[in-house]
Structures are given as structure tokens and as C-alpha cells.
N, C-alpha and C positions, 0 to 999 in steps of 0.2 A: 537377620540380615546376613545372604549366603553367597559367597560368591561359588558359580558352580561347577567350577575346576580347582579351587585352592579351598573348600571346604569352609564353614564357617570360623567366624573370626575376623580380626579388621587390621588391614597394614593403616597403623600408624602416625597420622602424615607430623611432623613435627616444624610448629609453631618458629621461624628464625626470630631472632631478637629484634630485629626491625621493625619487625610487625607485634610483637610483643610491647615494644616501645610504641607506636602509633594505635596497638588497643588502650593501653594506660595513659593516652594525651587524649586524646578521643572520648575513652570512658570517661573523665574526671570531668572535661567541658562538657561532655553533653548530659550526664544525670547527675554532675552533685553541684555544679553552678548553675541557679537560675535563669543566664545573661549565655543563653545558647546563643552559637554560633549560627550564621549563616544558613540555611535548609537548603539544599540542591536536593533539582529531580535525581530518583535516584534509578526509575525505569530503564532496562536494559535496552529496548528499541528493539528494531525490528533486525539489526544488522547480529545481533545475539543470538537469537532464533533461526537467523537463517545461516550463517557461518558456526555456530556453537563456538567449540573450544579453537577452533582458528582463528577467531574474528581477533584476538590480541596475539601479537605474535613476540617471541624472544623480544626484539630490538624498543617494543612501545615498552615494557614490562622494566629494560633496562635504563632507558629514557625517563622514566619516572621516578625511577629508582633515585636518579643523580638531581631531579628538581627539587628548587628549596632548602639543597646545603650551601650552606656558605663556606665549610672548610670539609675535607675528606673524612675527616673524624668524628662530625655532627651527626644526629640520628635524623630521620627523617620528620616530617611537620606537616602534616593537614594543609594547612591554612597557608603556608609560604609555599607549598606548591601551587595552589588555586591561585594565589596572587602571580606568581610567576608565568604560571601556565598562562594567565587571563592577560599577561601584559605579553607575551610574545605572540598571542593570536592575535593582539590588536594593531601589533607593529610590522607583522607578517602582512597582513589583509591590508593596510595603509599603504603597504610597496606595492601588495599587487594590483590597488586600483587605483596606484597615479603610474604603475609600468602599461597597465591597459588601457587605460585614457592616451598616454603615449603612443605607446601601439597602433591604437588605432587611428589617432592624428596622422602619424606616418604613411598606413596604409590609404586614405583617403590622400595624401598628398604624392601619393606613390600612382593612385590611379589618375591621377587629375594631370601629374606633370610626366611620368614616368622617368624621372632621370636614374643614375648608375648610383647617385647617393642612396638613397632610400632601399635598395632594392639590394645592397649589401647590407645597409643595416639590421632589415625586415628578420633574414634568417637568426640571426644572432639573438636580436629581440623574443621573437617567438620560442627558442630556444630557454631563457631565461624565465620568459612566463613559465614556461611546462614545470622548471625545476620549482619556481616560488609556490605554484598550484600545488607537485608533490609535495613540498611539503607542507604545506597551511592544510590540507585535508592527512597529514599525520601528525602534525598537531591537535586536529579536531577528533582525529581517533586517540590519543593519549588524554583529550578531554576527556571523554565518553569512560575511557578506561577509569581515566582518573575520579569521578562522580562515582564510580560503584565502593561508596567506601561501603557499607553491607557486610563485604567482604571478612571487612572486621572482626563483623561478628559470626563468622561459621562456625563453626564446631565441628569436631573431627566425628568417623563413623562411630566410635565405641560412645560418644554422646548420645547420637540420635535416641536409643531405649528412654534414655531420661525427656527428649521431645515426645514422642508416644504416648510415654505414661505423664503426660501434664507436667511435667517440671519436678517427678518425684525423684529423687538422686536412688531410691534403693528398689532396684527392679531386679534382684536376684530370685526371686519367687516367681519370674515368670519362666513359664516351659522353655525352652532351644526350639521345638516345634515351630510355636508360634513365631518366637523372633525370626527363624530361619523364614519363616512364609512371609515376611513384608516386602522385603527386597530381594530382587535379584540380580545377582551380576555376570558377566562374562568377561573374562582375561584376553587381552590379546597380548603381538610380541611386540608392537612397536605403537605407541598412541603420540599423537600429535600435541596435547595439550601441555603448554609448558610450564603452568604450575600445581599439574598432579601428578604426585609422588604414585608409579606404579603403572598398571596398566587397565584397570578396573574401570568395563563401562557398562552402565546400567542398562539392564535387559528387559525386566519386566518389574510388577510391585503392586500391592493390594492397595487399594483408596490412602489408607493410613500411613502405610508408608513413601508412595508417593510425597506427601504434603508434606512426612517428614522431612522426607529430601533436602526441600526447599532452603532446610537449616545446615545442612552441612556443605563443610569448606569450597571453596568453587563454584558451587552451585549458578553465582550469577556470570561469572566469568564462562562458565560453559555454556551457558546460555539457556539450562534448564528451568532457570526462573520463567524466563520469559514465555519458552515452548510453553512449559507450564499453564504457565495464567491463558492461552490459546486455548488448550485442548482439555482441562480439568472438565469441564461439564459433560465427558464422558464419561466418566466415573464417578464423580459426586456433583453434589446442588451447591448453589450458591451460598445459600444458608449453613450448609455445612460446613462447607471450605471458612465461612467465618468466623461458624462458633468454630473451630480447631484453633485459628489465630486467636479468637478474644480469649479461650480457653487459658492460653499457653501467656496470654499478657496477665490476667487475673492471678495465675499460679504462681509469677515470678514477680508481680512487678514491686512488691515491699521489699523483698531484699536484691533487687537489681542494683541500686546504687553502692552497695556496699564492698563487694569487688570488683573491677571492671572486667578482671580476667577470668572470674567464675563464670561455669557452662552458665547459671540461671540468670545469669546479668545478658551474656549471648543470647541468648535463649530470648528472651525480653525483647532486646535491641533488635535483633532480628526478624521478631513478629513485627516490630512497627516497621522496619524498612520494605519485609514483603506485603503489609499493608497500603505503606503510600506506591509502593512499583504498581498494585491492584486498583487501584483508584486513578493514576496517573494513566496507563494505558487501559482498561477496560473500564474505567465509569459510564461510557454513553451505552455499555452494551448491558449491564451488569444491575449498578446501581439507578440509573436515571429510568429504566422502564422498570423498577421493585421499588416501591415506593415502602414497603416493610422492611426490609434487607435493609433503606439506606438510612432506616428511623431506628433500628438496631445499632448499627451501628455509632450514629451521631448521642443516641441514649445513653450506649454504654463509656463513649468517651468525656461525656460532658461528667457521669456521676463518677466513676471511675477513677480517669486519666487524668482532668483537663489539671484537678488539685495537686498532683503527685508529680506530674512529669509535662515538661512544658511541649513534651511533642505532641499532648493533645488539642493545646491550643494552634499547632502548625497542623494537624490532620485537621480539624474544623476549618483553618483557611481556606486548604486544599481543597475540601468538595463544595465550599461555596464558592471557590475560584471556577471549577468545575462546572457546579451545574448554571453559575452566571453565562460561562462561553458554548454549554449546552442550549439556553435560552437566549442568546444574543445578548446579554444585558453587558456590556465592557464594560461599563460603569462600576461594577460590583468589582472589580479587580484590585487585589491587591497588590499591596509593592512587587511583593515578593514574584507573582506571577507578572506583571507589567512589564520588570527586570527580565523574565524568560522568553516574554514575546516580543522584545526590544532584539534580544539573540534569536530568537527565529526568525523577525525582518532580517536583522542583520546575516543569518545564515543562508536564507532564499535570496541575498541579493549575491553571494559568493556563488550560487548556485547558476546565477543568469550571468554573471561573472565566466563563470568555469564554463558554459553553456558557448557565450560567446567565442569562447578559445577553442570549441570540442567542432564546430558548425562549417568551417572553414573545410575540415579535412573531412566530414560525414557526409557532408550535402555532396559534393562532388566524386566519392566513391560508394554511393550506397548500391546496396544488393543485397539480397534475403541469402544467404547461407543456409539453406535444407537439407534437410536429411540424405544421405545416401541413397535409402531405397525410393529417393522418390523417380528417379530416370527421368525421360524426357522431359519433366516439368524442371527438376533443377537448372538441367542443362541448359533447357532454355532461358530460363532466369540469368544463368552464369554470360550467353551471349548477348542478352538483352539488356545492360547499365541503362537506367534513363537519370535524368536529373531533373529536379523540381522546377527549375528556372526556364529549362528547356520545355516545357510542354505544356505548363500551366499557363492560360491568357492574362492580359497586363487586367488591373485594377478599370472597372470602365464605369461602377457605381456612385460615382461623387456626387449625383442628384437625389442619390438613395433619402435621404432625410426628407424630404419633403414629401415624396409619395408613402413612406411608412405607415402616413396616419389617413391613409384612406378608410372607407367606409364599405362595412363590411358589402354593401350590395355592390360594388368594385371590383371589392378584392377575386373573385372567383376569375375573372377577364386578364387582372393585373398580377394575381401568382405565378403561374407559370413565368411571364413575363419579367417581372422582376428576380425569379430567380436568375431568370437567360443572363440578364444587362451583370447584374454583378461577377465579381470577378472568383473564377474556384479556389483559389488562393483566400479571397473573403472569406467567403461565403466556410471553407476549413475554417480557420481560424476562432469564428466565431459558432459553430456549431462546438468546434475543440472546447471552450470555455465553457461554454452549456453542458456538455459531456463532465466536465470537469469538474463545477458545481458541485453533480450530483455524485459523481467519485469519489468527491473528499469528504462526504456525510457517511460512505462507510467505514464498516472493519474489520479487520481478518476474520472475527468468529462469525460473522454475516454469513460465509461461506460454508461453513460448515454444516453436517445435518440437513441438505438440501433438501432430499430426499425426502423429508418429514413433511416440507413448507409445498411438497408437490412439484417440484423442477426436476424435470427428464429431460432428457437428450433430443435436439430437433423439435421442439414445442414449446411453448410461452408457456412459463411458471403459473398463470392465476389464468381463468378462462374469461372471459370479458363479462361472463353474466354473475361471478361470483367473485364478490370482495376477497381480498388477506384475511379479513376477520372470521370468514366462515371456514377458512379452510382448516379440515382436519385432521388430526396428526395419529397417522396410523399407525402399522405395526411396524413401520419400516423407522419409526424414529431411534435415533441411535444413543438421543441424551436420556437421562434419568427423564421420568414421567412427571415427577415436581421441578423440572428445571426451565425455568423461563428464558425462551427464544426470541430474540429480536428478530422480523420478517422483516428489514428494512430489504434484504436480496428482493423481494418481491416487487416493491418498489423498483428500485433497481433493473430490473427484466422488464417489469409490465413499461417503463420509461423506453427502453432500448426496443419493444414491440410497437411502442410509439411512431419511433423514427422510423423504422422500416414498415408502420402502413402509409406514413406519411408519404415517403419516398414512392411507394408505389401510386397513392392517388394520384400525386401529382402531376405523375406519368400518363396514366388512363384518363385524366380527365381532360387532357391536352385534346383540341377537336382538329387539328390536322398534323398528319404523319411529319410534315417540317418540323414542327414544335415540338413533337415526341422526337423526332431524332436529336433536336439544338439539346431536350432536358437531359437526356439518355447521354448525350456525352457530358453535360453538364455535372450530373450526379458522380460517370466513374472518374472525372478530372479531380473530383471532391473527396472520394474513396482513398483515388491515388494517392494524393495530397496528404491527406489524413492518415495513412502507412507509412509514407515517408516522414511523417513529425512527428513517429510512433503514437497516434493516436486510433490503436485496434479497436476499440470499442466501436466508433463512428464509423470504422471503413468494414466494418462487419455486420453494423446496423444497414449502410445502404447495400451491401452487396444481399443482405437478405431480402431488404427490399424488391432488389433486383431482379433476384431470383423467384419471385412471386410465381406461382404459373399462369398468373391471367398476363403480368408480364412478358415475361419469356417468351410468349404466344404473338406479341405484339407483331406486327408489320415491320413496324420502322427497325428492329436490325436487321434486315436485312441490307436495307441501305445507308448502315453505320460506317462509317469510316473506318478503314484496316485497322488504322493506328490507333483507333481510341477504343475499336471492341478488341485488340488485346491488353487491354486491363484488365477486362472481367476475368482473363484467364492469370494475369500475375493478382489477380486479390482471390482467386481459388486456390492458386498456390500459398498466399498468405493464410489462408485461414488453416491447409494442411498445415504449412506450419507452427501455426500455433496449436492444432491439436496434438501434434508429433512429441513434445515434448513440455511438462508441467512448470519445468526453468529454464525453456526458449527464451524468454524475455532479461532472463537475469544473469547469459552468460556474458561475459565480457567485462569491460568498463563504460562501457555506453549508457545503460538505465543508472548509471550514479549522474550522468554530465548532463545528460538531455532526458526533458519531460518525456513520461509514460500511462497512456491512460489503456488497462486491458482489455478484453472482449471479458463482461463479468460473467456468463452463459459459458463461457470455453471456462476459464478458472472456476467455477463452480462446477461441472462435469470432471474436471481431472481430482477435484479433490473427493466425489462420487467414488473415484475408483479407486483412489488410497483409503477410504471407506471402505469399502468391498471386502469382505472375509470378516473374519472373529478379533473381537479384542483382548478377550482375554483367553489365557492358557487354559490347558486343563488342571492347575490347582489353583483358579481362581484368580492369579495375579493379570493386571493388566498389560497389553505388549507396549514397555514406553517405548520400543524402535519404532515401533507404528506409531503411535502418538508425534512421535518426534520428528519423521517426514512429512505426517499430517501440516504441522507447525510451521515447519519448512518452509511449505509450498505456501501457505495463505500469509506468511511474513512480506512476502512481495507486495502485497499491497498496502504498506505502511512505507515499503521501499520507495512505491512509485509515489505515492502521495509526499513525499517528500521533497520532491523538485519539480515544483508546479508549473507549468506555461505562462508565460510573461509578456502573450499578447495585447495589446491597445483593444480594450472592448466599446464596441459600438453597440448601446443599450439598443438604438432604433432598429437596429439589424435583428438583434436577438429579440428585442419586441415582436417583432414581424414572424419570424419563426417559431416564436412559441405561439402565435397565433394559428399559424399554420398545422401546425405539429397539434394542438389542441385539438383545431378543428375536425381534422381527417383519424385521428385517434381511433378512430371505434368505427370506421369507415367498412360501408361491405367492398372490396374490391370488384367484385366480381358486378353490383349492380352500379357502380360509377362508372365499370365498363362497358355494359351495357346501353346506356346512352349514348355512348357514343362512339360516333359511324367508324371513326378511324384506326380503330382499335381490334377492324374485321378487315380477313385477307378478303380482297371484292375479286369475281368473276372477272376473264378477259373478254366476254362478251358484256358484261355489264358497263366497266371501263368503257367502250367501243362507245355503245352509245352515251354513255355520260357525256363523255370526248365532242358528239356531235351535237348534244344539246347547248354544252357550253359553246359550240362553235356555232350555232343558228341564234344562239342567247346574244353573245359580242355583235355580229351582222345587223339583227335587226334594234340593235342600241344604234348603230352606228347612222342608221336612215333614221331613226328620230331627232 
């Protein structure tokens, strides 16, 4: 372990009595009484991985500090912080939705009457929300901080030899060589993190000592746990990474309860918490398609664990809570998780909460912010403001339910058709929801290793004549060769290739140019719409659509309406921008307040390119800087899956479309076009006489 400006050796960090005192209340409840406390998740989240050591700042760290004393001179308490924390979240979030129920009583009385009372009050009001919001979401971040108890158990750097070597305390027989080669560090002169002592950030590190890592001080407040469990399966298997952990609980776990403050009681405590973070955020990608892996596992804890230490009977809850919400089954739920998904209702409803307050001031100033180099597209972006209210048509489908259930020899007559009558606003919404679906069945390591599953730049991931299952994994794969890859990405693309053949048949198979212009504006109203409710995935599906070249070729834009063919050109600039930069989406505060669904093809191509080049150095250590903007970048999507859209669904709409979308799936474009006549620029002599025949055709109707 070498840091490689200050030579090997390890500053120190030293242990304050507060936490010394909160290992010794911690340790005694949780391995030498039976009658454990409480289980909280203890998963870092996505907001760890992608902030690291900023995501807690000074203010949360001293905030916590002062919960759960009753007098200046008390130590701190586990347990009377959760209780205190848990009762001022719930009395925070009680003000803000009887202030927003108010609020908005007002504002509807305000539009209705408009008198000079309301309309002093409105500012003040609005005001006060924004403060109760800051703070109920720092509150929620002192939760978050406050669950990583883990922490507990680090261990300082001069430990870690005795992680390596399984829990042996006497490692003076090994080389300096080797120790020096697992880790590596680099010094800087001013680091951000505010509870580590020094300046030391890790640079690179062999398999072994990576994992080591995991144990020492900080680790989850930096947020390397998390990156962690993202990107391990560049460098080791599954199976490894576990025998390392069962390894490390086997070697300690008889004499863990006997100090709490000994590294090997740490040591212990610490495998089981980076176990359940492991389970809790990667089970669907990891465990539920290894069906070995997760039989090891349940194996070793039932003969092992479940006798000795009762957090084996909380890890058995845990992956049968797991793989129930894997399988749909709610049923199998136990308290303990029914209790967490009571807090994620309750969090997703803060979230359409804070939504409502964020929509007021977003809807009526939006504009894409682009890149510098992009010149005339910015600029005209910057003079072009549109708003959504302004150019999307009113709702005109109320009859929709009843035509839904037409029959399929209809439907060909009635699709186009039905798409025109409903409204783009709908017709968003509910494509949004279907996008969304399928969004929240991913996860960030989906992304990763694309290259392997066959996904290039500008082409659909799987070709139509050959399943996910045949596809093979060549030289370009980046994981270990024993490490099993979830291809749900595949999924994923071949769905979003769906929608854009969709989009295009239903274009060419329109048999007069009228109808192809009404769909053609129809679709970019939809695009539009879909940009502006930052749903990229969909307004990237139709613009591909769109840009079909049997499309493109069509007749009807030419006689497109000004105002509605420049959208095709603000959803070209959208998609520069989203290729311009890999955390476009996640500057600001906007993807915390308002849903976000991404283009999964643009996010799997940027993390291609943080792929690109070597991982590891030349003695062998792997680069964790690279690993750790890898991690970065694919956190965002645990980001966005976090604050879901809160649209009213209309199954018969979405019936209709997934019909639709089924139907044309595997569609030749090119021979739908073909059929038909309108989809060809016609001769002006041809025109000429068409012209006359129609006009000898009405005449002699006219004498019968």
C-alpha cells in the first residue's frame, strides 16, 4: 500500500471518542444481544457514486452530530438519532403538504377571481414552500448520511494487510514489494472530503486490493463502495468478489463478538454490511440471472451464519424480499421491506410534491443551454423559447375508449386515424409511461461492456434475424471471460428500434399526402412534448424514426407547415446535445425535481468512450480514476429512475399502441412504401392529366 509522492507507509487517521463510543453501543447491540436492533438499508445510492466525497458536506456531518442529545455533554446514540431524524421528516413533509394544498387552493382562487388579496399572498407563500422543500430534502440527505452506519466499522490504512491476508493480525513475513503493488495513491494539496484526514486519493490497485479498499475508513462516505459494486466485474467475477467476502466472515466471525473495537470484529461487521449494500443495489443484475452464485451464498449463510449471528437471518430476508420484488410476488414481503416501500411511496410522493413547485417556473422558461461550439443551432435555440401550452393541440380523444377495441381488419384504415383525433399531449404522456416501464427494469451495469452485447454507434444493438441469445462475445469484451452479463441493454435498444419503425410505417402507409402531412406534424408535436417533459428516450425514438430515408424522401414536407418543420431542426439540436456531453442531463437541480427518462443508445455510446483505452497500468494495477468516472456516468440512471412521472394512465391508449408498435416492429419500410402511390414525387405532366380525368370523372357523375 504506496502512496507515490510520500513513499510507502500510512498517515494515521485517528479514531475521536464519539465514534469510539458509537462502535462500543453498536458493537455490544448488534453481536452480543440476540434482540438486534432495527436493519436499515445500508446501500449508498446512486447520489455516492456520482458526487463521491462531496455528496456529505461539513453542515449534514455537523447536523448529525448534535441529533439525539438531550444534554451537551451526552455521547451520541444510534437509535435516538433514527427516532429523532424519522420524527422531524415526518413533521417537515406534514407542513409541506397542507402549505401546498393551500398554495394551490389560492392559486386556483387567484385565477378564478383575480383580486389584489391572493396575489400578495401567492409571493410570500411560494417563498416559504421553497424554504420548507430546502429543507425536507436536507433532512433526507442527513438520512441517507445517517443509514451508512458501516462506517463504524472501517478500519484504518495500516489494517487493511490483515483484510488481504483473511483476517491473519501477523503479516510481517510478507515482502514491502507486494504490499507496495496493491494500492496506489496520489497526494494532492487541497481535497474536498471532510472526514479524511490528509490528502490521499486513490489512483490505481490490483483486484485484491481494490476489494480491500472496501474496508477501510470512509470508503462509503466517498462513495467508493458504491462505484465499486458498478464497475468490479472489470477486474474480477462474481464468484470471486464473494468468496473474498465469505472468506473474510469465515476467518473472523468466532471471535468478532468479543471486542467490538478489534480490527477482526471490524473486519466481520464490515463484510456483512458490504454484503447486504451488494444484494440491495445489484441483486437483479448479479444474483437473480446466477443461479450458483446465489445458492453459495444462501448455503453458506444458513450453515455458517444463521447459528452465530443473527444478521444471517436479516441477509435470508433480504434476497427473499429481493428476489419476491424480482418475480412480482408482493406477497412474500416482509415487514421489514413493506416498512421501506411505505418510504419510497411516501418519497415518490415528496417528489410529485417538489415536481409541482419546480413546473411553474420550468414550463414557461425552457430552452436547451448548448454547447458553445455549437453556433447557429444555439443561437437559434437561445431566440426561439416555445412553451408547451402554446403549440401542443387541446385534448380532442374522449371517444378513444370505444374505438380501442376495434378489430384487427379495421385497424389498418383506423391507425393513422386515430392517431390524428388524439391529442400530442396524449398521445406524450402515455407513450412517456410505456418508455418508462421499460426504463425502470434497468441498471447502471446494463450499460457497461456494450461493445461485447454488439451495440455500435448509428445501428440497432441485435440485427432482426438474430436473437440476444446467439449473440457473441468477442475479443472486444472488457469483463473477465467467466463473468456473467446481463443483456437486458439489448432489450432495451431492440424496444426503442421498435418505436422508430413504428413511427415510420405509420407514416408510409398513410395513402394520401393530407394524411402524411396531419401524421408528420403529429409525431414532431409528440417529440416536441416529449423534450420538453425531459422524456429523451421517446423524442429520439421518433426523431429516428423520422429521419428514415424512405421518409425523409416523402412528398408531404415539403408542404409541412414552417412552424412545425422547425422542430425537426430543435430535436437535431437536442440530440447534439445530448451527445455533447455524458452529464448534460445531470447539471443543475432540475433531474432531482422533474422526471427523466434518457436516450439508452446515446448513454451507452458515451460510456463506449470512457471504455476506450487500457485499464490497467503497466505494473499490472487497475486505473480506479477510470473506473470511477466509468461509475459516474452510469449512476444517473438510478438518478433518474428515482423520480418517476406521475401521469394518469390510460391502459386503452397504451393497449392500442403496443398494438401498433408490435404490429409494424419487423416492418420492411422500404416495401410498405412501395404500395403506396403517395409516398412518390408524381410527374407535372402526369398531375396535368390526373387533374383532367378527375374533372371528366365529377361531370359525367353529375349527368347521371
Amino acid at each position: 500500500l504506496q502512496s507515490n509522492s510520500c513513499g510507502p507507509g500510512f498517515a494515521e487517521e485517528n479514531t475521536s471518542s464519539e465514534e469510539q463510543a458509537m462502535i462500543k453501543i453498536a458493537g455490544n447491540s448488534y453481536l452480543a444481544s440476540p434482540n438486534l436492533p432495527a436493519f436499515c438499508g445500508c446501500s449508498p445510492g446512486w447520489s455516492s457514486a456520482f458526487y463521491g466525497a462531496e455528496c456529505f458536506d461539513s453542515e449534514v456531518h455537523s447536523y448529525l452530530k448534535n441529533l439525539g442529545k438531550q444534554k451537551s455533554s451526552e455521547s451520541q446514540n444510534i437509535d435516538a438519532k433514527r427516532v429523532e431524524l424519522e420524527q422531524l421528516l415526518m413533521m417537515e413533509t406534514k407542513n409541506y403538504r397542507k402549505t401546498m394544498k393551500f398554495y394551490q387552493r389560492l392559486l386556483q382562487k387567484e385565477r378564478r377571481s383575480k383580486g389584489p388579496e391572493t396575489k400578495s399572498v401567492l409571493p410570500k407563500l411560494k417563498g416559504q414552500l421553497q424554504e420548507m422543500k430546502s429543507k425536507l430534502q436536507f433532512l433526507e440527505l442527513v438520512k441517507k448520511y445517517q443509514m451508512m452506519y458501516a462506517e463504524q466499522w472501517g478500519v484504518e490504512s495500516y489494517v487493511l494487510p490483515t483484510v488481504i491476508h483473511n483476517g491473519k493480525a501477523d503479516t510481517t513475513d510478507v515482502a514491502p514489494m507486494h504490499k507496495s503493488s496493491l494500492l496506489l495513491y496520489y497526494n494532492t494539496e487541497k481535497h474536498q472530503c471532510n472526514n479524511q484526514n490528509g490528502a490521499r486519493v486513490l489512483q490505481a490497485g490490483t483486484p485484491l486490493g481494490l476489494m480491500a479498499y472496501l474496508y477501510s475508513r470512509n470508503a462509503f462516505l466517498e462513495g467508493y463502495v458504491q462505484q465499486f459494486l458498478y464497475t468490479f466485474r472489470y477486474f474480477c467475477t462474481q464468484e470471486e468478489f464473494l468468496q473474498f467476502l465469505l472468506d473474510r466472515i469465515s476467518s473472523t466471525l468466532s471471535s468478532a463478538s468479543l471486542d467490538p473495537s478489534a480490527s477482526l470484529t471490524k473486519i466481520c461487521n464490515r463484510s456483512f454490511y458490504i454484503l447486504q449494500a451488494w444484494i440491495e443495489d445489484c441483486y437483479s443484475v448479479d444474483f437473480a440471472t446466477n443461479t450458483d452464485l446465489l445458492g453459495t451464498l444462501k448455503e453458506f449463510i444458513s450453515s455458517k451464519v444463521a447459528s452465530l449471528n443473527g444478521y444471517g437471518e436479516h441477509l435470508l430476508s433480504l434476497l427473499e424480499d429481493a428476489s419476491a420484488r424480482k418475480s412480482g410476488s408482493a406477497d412474500l414481503c416482509s415487514d421489514v421491506d413493506k416498512g421501506e416501500e411505505k418510504s419510497e411511496e411516501g418519497r415518490k410522493t415528496l417528489h410529485s410534491l417538489y415536481k409541482k413547485l419546480s413546473e411553474d417556473v420550468s414550463r414557461k422558461n425552457f430552452y436547451w443551454k448548448l454547447s458553445k461550439g455549437m453556433g447557429p443551432i444555439a443561437q437559434y435555440q437561445r431566440e426561439r423559447l416555445h412553451t408547451g401550452s402554446a403549440v401542443l393541440p387541446k385534448a380532442c380523444c374522449s371517444s378513444f375508449t370505444e374505438e380501442s377495441s376495434v378489430s384487427l381488419a379495421r385497424e389498418d384504415e383506423l391507425g393513422p386515424v386515430l392517431l390524428t383525433e388524439c391529442s400530442a399531449q396524449q398521445l406524450c404522456w402515455q407513450l412517456t409511461l410505456l418508455q418508462q416501464e421499460v426504463f425502470n427494469k434497468c441498471h447502471p451495469v446494463h450499460f457497461l461492456n456494450s461493445r461485447a452485447l454488439g451495440v455500435k454507434d448509428k445501428c440497432v444493438a441485435v440485427p432482426k434475424a438474430v436473437s440476444a441469445e446467439t449473440v457473441s462475445l468477442k475479443v472486444c469484451n472488457l469483463f473477465l471471460s467467466k463473468c456473467i452479463q446481463d443483456q437486458y441493454l439489448l432489450q432495451l435498444l431492440k424496444n426503442a428500434d421498435n418505436i422508430s419503425t413504428w413511427v415510420a410505417a405509420e407514416i408510409v402507409t398513410c395513402h394520401t399526402t393530407k394524411r402524411q402531412v396531419s401524421l408528420l406534424s403529429k409525431f414532431l408535436l409528440i417529440a416536441k412534448c416529449c423534450y420538453e417533459q425531459r422524456n429523451f428516450a421517446t423524442a429520439m425514438q421518433i426523431l429516428a424514426g423520422l429521419e428514415n430515408l424512405i421518409v425523409r424522401q416523402l412528398p408531404a414536407w415539403k408542404i409541412l407547415p414552417a412552424k412545425v418543420a422547425e422542430i425537426m431542426e430543435e430535436l437535431k439540436a437536442v440530440e447534439v446535445f445530448l451527445k455533447s456531453d455524458s452529464l448534460c442531463l445531470m447539471e443543475g437541480d432540475r433531474f432531482k425535481t422533474l422526471p427523466t427518462i434518457p436516450s439508452a443508445h446515446v448513454l451507452a455510446m458515451h460510456v463506449q468512450q470512457l471504455e476506450t483505452g487500457g485499464f490497467t497500468m503497466t505494473n499490472g494495477a487497475h486505473k480506479w480514476t477510470k473506473l470511477r468516472n466509468i461509475a459516474k456516468v452510469v449512476s444517473q440512471v438510478h438518478a433518474f429512475q428515482e423520480n418517476p412521472y406521475t401521469y394518469a394512465p390510460d391502459f386503452k391508449l397504451q393497449s392500442y399502441l403496443r398494438q401498433r408498435i408490435t404490429r409494424f416492429k419487423d416492418a420492411d419500410i422500404s416495401a410498405l412504401a412501395a404500395d403506396n402511390c403517395a409516398n412518390f414525387h408524381q410527374i407535372a405532366a402526369e398531375k396535368h392529366s390526373r387533374k383532367i380525368q378527375d374533372t371528366l370523372r365529377r361531370m359525367k357523375a353529375t349527368f347521371q
